[in-house]
N, CA, C and O atoms as CSV, one atom per row, in Angstrom:
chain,resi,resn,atom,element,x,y,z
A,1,UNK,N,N,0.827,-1.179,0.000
A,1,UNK,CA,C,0.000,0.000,0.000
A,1,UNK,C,C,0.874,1.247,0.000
A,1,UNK,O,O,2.004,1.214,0.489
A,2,UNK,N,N,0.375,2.314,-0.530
A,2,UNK,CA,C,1.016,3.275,-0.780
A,2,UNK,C,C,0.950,4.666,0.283
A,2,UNK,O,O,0.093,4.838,1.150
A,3,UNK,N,N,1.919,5.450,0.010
A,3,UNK,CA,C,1.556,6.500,1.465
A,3,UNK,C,C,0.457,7.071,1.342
A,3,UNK,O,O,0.150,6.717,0.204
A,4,UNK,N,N,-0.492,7.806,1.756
A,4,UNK,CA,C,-0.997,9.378,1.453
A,4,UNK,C,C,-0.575,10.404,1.159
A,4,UNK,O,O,0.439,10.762,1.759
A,5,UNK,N,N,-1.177,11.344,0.087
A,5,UNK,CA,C,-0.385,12.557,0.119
A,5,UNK,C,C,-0.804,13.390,1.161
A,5,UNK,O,O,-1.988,13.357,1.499
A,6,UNK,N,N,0.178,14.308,1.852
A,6,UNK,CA,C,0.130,15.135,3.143
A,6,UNK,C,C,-0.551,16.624,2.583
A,6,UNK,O,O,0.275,17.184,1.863
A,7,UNK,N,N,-1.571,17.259,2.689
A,7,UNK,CA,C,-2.062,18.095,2.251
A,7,UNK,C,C,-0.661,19.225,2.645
A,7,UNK,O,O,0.182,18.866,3.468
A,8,UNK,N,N,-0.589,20.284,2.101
A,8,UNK,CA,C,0.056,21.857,2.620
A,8,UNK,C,C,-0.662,22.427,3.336
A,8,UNK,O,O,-1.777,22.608,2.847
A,9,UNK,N,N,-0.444,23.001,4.816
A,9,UNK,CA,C,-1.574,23.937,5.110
A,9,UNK,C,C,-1.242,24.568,4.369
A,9,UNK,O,O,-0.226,24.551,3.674
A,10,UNK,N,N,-2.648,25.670,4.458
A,10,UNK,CA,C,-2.294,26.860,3.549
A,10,UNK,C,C,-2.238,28.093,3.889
A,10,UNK,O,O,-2.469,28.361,5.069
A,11,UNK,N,N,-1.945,29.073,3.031
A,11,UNK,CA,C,-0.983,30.125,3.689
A,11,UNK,C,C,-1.934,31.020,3.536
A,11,UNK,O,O,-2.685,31.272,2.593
A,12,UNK,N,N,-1.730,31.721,5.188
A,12,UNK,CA,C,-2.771,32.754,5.567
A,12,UNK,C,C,-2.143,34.512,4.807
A,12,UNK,O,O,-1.178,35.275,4.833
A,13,UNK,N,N,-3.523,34.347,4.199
A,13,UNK,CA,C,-3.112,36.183,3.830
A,13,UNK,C,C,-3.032,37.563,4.707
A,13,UNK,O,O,-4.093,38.103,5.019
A,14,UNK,N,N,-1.924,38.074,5.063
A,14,UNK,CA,C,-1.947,39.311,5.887
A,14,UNK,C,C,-2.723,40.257,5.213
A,14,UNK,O,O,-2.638,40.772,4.098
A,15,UNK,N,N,-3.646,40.389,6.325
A,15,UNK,CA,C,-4.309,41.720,5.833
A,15,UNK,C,C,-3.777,43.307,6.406
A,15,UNK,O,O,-3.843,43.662,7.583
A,16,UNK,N,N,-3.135,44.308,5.032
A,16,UNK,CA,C,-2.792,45.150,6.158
A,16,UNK,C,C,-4.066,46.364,6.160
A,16,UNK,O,O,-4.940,46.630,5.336
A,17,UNK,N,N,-3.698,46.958,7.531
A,17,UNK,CA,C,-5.462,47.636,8.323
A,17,UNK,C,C,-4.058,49.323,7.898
A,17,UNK,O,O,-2.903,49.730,8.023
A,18,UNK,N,N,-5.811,49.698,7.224
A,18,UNK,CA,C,-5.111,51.486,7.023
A,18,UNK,C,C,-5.085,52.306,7.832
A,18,UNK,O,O,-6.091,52.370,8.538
A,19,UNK,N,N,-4.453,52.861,7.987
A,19,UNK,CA,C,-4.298,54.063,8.643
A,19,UNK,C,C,-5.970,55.087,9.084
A,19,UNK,O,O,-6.902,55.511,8.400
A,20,UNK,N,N,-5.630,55.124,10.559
A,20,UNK,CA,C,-7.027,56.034,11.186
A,20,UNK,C,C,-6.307,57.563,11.573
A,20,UNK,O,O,-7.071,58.498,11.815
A,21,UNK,N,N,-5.624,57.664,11.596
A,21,UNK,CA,C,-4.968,59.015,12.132
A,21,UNK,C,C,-3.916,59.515,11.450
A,21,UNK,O,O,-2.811,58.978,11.373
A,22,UNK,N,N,-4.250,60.560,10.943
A,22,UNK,CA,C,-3.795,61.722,10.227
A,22,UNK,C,C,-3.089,62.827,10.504
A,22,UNK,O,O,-3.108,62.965,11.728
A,23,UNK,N,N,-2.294,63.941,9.840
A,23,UNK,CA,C,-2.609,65.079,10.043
A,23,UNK,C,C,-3.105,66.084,9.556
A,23,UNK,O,O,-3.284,66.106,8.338
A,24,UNK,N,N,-3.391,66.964,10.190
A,24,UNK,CA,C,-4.328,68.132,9.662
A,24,UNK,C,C,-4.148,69.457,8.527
A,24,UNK,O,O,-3.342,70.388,8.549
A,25,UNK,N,N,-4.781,69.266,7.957
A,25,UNK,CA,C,-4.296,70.508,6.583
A,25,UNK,C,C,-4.202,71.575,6.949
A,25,UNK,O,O,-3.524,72.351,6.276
A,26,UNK,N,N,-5.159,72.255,8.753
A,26,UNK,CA,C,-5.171,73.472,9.146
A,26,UNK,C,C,-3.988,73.521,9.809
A,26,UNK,O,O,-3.148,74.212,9.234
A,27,UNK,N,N,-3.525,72.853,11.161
A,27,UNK,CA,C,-2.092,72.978,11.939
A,27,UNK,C,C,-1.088,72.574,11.591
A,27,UNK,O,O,-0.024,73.053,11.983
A,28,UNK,N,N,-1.182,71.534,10.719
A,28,UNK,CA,C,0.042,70.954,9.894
A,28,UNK,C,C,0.428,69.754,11.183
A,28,UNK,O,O,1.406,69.067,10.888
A,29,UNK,N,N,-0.110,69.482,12.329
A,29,UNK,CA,C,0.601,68.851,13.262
A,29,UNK,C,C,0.554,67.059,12.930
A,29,UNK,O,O,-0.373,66.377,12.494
A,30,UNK,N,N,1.714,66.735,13.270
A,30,UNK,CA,C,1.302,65.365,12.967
A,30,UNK,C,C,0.807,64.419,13.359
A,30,UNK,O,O,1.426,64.071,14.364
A,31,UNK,N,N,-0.502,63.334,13.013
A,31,UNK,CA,C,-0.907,62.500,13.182
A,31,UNK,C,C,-2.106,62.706,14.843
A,31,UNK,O,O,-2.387,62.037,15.838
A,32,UNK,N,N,-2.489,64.159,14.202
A,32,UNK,CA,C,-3.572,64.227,15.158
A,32,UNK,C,C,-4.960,64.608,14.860
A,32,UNK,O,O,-5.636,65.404,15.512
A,33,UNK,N,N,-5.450,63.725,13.427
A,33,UNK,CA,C,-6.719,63.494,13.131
A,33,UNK,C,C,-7.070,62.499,13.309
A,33,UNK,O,O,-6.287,61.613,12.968
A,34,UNK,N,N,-8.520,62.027,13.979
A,34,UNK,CA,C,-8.545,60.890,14.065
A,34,UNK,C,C,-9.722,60.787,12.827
A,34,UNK,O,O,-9.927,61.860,12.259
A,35,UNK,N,N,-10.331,59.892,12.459
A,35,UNK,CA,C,-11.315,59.512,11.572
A,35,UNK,C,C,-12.251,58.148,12.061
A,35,UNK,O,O,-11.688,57.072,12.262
A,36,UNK,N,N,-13.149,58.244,12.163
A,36,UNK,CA,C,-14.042,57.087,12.827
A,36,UNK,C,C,-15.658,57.125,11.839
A,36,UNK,O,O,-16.094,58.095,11.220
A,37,UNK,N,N,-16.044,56.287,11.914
A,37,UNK,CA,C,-17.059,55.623,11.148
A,37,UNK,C,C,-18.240,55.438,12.177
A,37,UNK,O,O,-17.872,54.563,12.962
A,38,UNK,N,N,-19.329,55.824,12.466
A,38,UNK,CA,C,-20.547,55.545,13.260
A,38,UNK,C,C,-21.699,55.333,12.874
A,38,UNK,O,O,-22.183,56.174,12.116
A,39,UNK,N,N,-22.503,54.172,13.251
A,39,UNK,CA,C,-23.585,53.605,12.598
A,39,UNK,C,C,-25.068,54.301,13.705
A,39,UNK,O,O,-25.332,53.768,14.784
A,40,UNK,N,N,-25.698,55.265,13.278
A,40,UNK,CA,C,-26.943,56.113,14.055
A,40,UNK,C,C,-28.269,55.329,13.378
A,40,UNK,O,O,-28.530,55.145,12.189
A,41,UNK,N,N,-28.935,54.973,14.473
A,41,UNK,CA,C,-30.323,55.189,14.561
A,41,UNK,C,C,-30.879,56.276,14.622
A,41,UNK,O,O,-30.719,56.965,15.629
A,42,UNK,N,N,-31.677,56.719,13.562
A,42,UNK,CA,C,-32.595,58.016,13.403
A,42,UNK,C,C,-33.884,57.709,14.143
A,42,UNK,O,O,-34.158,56.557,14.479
A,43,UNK,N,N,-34.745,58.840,14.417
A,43,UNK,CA,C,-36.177,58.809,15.137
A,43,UNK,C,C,-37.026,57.636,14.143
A,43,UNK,O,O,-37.737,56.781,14.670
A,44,UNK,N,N,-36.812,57.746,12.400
A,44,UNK,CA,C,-37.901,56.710,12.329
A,44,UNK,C,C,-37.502,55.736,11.811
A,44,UNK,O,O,-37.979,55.096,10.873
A,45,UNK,N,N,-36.068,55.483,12.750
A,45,UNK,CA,C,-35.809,53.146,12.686
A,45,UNK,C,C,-35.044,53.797,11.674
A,45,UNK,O,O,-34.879,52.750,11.049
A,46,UNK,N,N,-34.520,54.523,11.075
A,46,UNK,CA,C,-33.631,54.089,9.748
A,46,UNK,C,C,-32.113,54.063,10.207
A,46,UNK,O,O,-31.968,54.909,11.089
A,47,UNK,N,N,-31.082,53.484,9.962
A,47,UNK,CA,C,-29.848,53.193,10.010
A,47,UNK,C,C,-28.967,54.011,9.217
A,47,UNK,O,O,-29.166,53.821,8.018
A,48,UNK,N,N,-27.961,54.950,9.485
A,48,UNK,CA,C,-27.291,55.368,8.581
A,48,UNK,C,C,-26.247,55.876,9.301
A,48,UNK,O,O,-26.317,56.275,10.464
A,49,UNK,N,N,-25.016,55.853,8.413
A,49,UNK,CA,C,-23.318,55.816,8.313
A,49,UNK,C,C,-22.805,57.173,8.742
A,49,UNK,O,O,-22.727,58.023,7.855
A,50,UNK,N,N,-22.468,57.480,9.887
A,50,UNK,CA,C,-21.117,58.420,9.596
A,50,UNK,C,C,-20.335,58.970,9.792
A,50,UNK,O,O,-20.015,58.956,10.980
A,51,UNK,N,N,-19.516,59.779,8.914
A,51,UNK,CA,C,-17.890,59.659,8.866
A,51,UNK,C,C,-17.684,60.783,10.094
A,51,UNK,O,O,-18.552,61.551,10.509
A,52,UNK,N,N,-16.478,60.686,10.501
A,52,UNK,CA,C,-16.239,61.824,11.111
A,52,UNK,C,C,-14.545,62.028,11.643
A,52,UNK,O,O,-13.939,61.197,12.320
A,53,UNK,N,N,-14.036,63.219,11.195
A,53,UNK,CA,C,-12.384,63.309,11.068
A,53,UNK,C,C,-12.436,64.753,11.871
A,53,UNK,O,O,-12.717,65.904,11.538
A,54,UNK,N,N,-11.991,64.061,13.193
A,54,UNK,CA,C,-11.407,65.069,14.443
A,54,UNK,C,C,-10.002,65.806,14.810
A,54,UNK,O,O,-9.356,65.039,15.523
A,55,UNK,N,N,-9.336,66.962,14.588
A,55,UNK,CA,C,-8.068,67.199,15.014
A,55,UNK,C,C,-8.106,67.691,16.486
A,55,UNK,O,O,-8.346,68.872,16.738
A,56,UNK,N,N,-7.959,67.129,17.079
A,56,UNK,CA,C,-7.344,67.405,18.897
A,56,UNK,C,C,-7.116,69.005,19.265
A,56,UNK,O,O,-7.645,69.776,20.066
A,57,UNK,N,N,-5.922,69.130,18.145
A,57,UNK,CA,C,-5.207,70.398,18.620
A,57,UNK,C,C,-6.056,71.688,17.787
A,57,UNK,O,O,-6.195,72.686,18.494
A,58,UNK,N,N,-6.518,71.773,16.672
A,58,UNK,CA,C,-7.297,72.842,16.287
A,58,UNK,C,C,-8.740,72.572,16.410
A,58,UNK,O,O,-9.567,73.322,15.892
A,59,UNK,N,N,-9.026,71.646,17.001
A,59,UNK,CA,C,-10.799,71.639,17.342
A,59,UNK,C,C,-11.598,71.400,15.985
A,59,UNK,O,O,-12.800,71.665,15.976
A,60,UNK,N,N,-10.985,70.915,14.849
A,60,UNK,CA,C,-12.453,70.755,13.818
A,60,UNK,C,C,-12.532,69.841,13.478
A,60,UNK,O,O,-11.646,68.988,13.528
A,61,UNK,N,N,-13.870,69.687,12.915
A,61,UNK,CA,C,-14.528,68.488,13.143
A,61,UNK,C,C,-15.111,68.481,11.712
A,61,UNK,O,O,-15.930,69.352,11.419
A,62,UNK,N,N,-14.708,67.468,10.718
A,62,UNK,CA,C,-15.504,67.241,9.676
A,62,UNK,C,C,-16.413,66.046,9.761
A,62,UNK,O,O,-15.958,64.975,10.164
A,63,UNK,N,N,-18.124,66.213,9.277
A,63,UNK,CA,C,-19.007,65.125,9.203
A,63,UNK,C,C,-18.981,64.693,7.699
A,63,UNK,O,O,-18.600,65.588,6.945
A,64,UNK,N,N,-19.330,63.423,7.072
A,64,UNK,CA,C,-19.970,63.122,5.840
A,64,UNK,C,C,-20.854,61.897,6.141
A,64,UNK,O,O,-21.057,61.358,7.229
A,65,UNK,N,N,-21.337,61.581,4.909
A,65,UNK,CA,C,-22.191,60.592,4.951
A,65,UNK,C,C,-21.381,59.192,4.442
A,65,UNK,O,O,-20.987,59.091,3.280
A,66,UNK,N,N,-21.201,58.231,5.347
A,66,UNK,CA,C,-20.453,56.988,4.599
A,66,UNK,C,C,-21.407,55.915,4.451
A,66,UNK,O,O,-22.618,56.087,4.586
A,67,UNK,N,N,-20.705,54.471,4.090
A,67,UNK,CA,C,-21.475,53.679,3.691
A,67,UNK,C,C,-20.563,52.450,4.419
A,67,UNK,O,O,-19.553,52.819,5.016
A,68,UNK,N,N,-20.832,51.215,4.396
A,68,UNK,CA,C,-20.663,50.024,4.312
A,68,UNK,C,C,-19.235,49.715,4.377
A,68,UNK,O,O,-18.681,49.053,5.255
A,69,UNK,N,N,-18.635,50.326,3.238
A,69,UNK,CA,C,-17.423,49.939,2.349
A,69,UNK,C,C,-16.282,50.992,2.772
A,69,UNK,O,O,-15.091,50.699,2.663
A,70,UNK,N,N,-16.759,52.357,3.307
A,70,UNK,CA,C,-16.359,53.447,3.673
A,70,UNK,C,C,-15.203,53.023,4.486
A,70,UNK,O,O,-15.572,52.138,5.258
A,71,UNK,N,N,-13.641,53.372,4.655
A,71,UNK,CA,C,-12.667,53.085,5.392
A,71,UNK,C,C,-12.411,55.000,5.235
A,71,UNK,O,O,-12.521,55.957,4.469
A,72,UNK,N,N,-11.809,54.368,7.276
A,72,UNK,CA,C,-11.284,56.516,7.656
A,72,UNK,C,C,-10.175,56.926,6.504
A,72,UNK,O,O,-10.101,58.128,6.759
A,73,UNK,N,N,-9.396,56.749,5.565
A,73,UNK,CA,C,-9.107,57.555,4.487
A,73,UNK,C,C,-9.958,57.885,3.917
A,73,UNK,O,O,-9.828,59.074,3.630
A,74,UNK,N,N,-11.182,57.307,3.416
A,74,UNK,CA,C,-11.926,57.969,2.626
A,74,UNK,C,C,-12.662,59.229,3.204
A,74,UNK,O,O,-13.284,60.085,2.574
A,75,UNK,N,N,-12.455,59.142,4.477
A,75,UNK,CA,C,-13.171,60.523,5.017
A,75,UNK,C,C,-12.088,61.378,4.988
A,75,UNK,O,O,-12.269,62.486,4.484
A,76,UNK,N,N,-11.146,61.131,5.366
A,76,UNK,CA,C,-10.137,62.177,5.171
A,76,UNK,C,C,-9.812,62.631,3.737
A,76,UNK,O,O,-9.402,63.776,3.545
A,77,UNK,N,N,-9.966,61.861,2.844
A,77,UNK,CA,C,-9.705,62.468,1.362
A,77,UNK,C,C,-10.685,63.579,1.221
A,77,UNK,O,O,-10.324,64.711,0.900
A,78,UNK,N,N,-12.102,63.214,1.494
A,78,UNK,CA,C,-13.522,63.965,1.052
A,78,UNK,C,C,-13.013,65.933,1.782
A,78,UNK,O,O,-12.928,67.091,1.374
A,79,UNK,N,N,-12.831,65.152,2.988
A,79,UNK,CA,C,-12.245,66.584,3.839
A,79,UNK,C,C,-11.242,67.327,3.488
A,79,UNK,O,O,-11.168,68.536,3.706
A,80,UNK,N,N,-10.323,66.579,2.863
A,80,UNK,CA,C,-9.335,67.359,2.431
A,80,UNK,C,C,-10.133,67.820,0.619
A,80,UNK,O,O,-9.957,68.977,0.238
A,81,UNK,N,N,-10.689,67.140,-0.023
A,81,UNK,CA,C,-11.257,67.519,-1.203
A,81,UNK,C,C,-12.130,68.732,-1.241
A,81,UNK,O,O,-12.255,69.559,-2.144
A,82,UNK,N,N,-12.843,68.648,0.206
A,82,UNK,CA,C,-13.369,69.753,0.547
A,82,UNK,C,C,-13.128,71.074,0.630
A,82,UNK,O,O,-13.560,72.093,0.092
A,83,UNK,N,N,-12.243,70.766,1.529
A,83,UNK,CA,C,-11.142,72.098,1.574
A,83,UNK,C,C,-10.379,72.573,0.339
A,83,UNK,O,O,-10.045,73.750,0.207
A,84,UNK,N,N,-10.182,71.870,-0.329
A,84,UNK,CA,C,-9.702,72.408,-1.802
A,84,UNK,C,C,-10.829,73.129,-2.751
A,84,UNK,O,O,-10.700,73.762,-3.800
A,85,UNK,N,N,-11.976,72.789,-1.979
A,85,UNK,CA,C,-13.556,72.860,-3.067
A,85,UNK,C,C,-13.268,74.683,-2.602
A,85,UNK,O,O,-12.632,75.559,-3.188
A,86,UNK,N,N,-13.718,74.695,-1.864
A,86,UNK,CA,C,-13.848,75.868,-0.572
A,86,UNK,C,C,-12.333,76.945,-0.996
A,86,UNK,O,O,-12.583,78.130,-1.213
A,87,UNK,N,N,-11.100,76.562,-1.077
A,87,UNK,CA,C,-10.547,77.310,-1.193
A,87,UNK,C,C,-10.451,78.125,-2.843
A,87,UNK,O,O,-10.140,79.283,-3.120
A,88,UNK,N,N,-10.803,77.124,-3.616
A,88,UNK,CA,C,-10.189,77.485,-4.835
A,88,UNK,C,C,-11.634,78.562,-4.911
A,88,UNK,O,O,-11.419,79.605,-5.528
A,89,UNK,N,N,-13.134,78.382,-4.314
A,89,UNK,CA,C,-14.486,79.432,-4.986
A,89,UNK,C,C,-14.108,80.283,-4.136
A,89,UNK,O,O,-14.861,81.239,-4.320
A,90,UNK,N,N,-13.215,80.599,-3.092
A,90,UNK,CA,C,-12.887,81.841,-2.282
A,90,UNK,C,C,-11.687,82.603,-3.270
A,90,UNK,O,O,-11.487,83.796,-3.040
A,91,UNK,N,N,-10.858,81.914,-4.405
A,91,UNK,CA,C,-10.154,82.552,-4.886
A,91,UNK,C,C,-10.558,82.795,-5.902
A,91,UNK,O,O,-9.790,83.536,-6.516
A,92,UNK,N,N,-11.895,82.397,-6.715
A,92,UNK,CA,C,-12.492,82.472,-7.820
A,92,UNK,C,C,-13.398,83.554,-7.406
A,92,UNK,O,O,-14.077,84.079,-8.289
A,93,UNK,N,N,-13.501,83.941,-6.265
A,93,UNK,CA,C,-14.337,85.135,-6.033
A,93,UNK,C,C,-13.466,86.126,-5.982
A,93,UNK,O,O,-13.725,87.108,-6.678
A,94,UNK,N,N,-12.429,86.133,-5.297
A,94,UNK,CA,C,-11.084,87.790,-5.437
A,94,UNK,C,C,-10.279,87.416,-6.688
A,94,UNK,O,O,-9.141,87.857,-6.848
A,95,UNK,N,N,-10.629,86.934,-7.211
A,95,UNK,CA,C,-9.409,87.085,-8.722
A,95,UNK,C,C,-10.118,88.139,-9.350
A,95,UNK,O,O,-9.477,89.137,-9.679
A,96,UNK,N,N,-11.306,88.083,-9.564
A,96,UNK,CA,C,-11.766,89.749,-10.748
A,96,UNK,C,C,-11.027,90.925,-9.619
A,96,UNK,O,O,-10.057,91.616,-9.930
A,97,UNK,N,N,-11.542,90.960,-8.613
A,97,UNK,CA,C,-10.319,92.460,-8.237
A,97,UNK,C,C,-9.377,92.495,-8.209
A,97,UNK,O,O,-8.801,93.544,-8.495
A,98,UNK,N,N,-8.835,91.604,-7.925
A,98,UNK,CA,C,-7.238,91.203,-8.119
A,98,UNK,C,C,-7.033,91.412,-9.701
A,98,UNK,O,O,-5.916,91.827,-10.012
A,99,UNK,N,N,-7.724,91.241,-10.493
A,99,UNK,CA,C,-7.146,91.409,-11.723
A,99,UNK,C,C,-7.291,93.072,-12.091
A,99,UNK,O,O,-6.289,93.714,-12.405
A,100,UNK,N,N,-8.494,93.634,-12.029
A,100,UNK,CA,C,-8.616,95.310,-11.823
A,100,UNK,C,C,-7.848,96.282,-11.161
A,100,UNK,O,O,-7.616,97.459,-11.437
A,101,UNK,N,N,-7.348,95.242,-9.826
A,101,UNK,CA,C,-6.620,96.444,-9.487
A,101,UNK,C,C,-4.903,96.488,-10.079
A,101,UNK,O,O,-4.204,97.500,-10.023
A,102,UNK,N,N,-4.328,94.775,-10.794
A,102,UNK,CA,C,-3.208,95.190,-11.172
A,102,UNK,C,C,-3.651,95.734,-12.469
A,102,UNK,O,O,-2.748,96.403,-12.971
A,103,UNK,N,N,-4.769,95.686,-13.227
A,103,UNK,CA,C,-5.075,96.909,-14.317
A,103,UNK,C,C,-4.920,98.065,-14.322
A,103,UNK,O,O,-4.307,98.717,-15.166
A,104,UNK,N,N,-5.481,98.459,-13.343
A,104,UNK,CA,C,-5.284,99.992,-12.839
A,104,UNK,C,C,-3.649,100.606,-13.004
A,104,UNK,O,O,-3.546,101.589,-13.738
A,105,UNK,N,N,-2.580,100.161,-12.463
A,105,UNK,CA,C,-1.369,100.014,-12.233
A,105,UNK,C,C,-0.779,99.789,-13.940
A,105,UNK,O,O,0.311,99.911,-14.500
A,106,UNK,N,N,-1.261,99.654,-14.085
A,106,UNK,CA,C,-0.571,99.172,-15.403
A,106,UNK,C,C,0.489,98.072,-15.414
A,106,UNK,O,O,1.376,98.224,-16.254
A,107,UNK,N,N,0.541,97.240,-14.811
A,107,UNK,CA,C,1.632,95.970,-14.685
A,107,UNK,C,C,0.933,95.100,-15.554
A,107,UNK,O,O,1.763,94.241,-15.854
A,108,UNK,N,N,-0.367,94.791,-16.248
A,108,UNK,CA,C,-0.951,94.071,-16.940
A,108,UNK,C,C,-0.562,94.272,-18.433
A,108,UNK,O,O,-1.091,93.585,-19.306
């Protein structure tokens, strides 16, 4: 009679876990955002997701709406996407004077 073949265990996949803590685009300090995911019961029974990215040292607090699949980078991207949304229509609003007044001057 012949041997058996000896199965291989098999080889466990490392999963690596992302990053929850950040730092902040306002203080620049490092690795003091946190980002957390919370599942709320509303008044009528409904269930819903969400995000939320805290800095310690400057106090702000961004909310969004997540989902299921949602991992804390993705809240931190949205927040930081945000802030880019926000800065660039604050500079799309002073560029016409900014452009009038180096008209005026004649440097244009």
């Amino acid at each position: 009679m012949g041997k058996r073949k000896s199965r291989s265990k098999p080889v466990k996949r490392r999963v690596e876990k992302l990053e929850t803590v950040f730092s902040c685009p306002f203080c620049n300090y490092g690795r003091n955002v946190q980002c957390r995911i919370y599942k709320v019961k509303l008044a009528s029974g409904e269930e819903k997701w969400i995000g939320t990215a805290d800095c310690y040292i400057f106090h702000e607090v961004f909310h969004t709406q997540a989902t299921a699949l949602t991992e804390p980078i993705d809240i931190y991207s949205e927040w930081i996407d945000e802030c880019e949304r926000v800065n660039n229509e604050l500079l799309d609003k002073c560029e016409p004077a900014n452009k009038r007044y180096r008209s005026e001057e004649g440097r244009i």
